[in-house]
C-alpha positions in Angstrom: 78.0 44.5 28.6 74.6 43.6 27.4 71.4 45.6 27.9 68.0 43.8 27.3 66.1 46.4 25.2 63.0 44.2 24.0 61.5 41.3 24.4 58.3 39.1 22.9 57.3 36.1 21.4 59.0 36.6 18.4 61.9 39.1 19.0 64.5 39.5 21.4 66.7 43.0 20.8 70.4 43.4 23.1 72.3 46.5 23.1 76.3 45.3 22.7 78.6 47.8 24.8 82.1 47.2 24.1 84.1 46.5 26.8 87.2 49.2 27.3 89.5 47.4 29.2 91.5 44.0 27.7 93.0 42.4 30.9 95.3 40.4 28.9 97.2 43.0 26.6 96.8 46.7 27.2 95.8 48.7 24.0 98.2 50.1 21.3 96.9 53.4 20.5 93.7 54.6 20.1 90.7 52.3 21.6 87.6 52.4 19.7 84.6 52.2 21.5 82.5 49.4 19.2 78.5 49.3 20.5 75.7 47.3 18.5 72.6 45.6 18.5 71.7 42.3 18.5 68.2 41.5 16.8 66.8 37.6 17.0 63.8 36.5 15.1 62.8 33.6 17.3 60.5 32.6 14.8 63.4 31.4 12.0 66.1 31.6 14.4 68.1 34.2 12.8 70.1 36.7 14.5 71.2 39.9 13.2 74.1 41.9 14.4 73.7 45.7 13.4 76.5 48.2 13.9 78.6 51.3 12.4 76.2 53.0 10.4 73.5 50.1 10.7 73.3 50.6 14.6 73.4 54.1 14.1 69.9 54.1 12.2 68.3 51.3 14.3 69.7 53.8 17.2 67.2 56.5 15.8 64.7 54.3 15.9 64.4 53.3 19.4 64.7 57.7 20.0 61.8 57.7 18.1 60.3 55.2 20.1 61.1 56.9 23.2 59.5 59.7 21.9 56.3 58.6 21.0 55.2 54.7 22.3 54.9 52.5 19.1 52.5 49.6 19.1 53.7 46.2 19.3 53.0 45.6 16.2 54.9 48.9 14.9 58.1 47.6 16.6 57.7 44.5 15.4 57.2 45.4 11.6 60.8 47.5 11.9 62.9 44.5 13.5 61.3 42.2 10.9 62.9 44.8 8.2 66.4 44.4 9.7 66.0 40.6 10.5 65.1 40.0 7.1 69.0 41.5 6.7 70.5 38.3 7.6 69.9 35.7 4.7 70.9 32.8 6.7 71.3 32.4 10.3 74.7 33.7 12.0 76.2 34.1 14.7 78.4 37.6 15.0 80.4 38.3 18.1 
């Protein structure tokens, strides 16, 4: 599942959810539960796909957030810092 986390002019940010269940074959072993983010700079086009240790620091981020309500302009300047991650545009999924 996807979950719309921000949205503007230049930015949109999607929380990734793995999905547990695989219809076709059922899981050998363990199933890791894989979450990420999705950032796209509208502006350029690029997309950035954060996760492992890379979600889990953009992850602190939106607590932070949460905790005290950034400007636009201070949520902004973070995703342009992990946008500027992807050198070229890409498509993860």
């Amino acid at each position: 599942t996807m979950n719309l986390l921000y949205e503007s002019d230049s930015f949109t940010v999607m929380h990734m959810l793995a999905n547990a269940e695989n219809e076709a074959s059922p899981p050998q072993g363990p199933v890791l539960e894989r979450h990420g983010f999705e950032i796209v700079d509208k502006r350029s086009g690029k997309e950035v796909y954060l996760d492992g240790s890379w979600a889990e620091m953009f992850q602190q981020h939106i607590h932070a957030w949460q905790m005290q309500t950034p400007t636009q302009e201070e949520v902004e300047d973070t995703l342009e810092s992990y946008a500027g991650l992807a050198q070229q545009p890409v498509v993860v999924h």
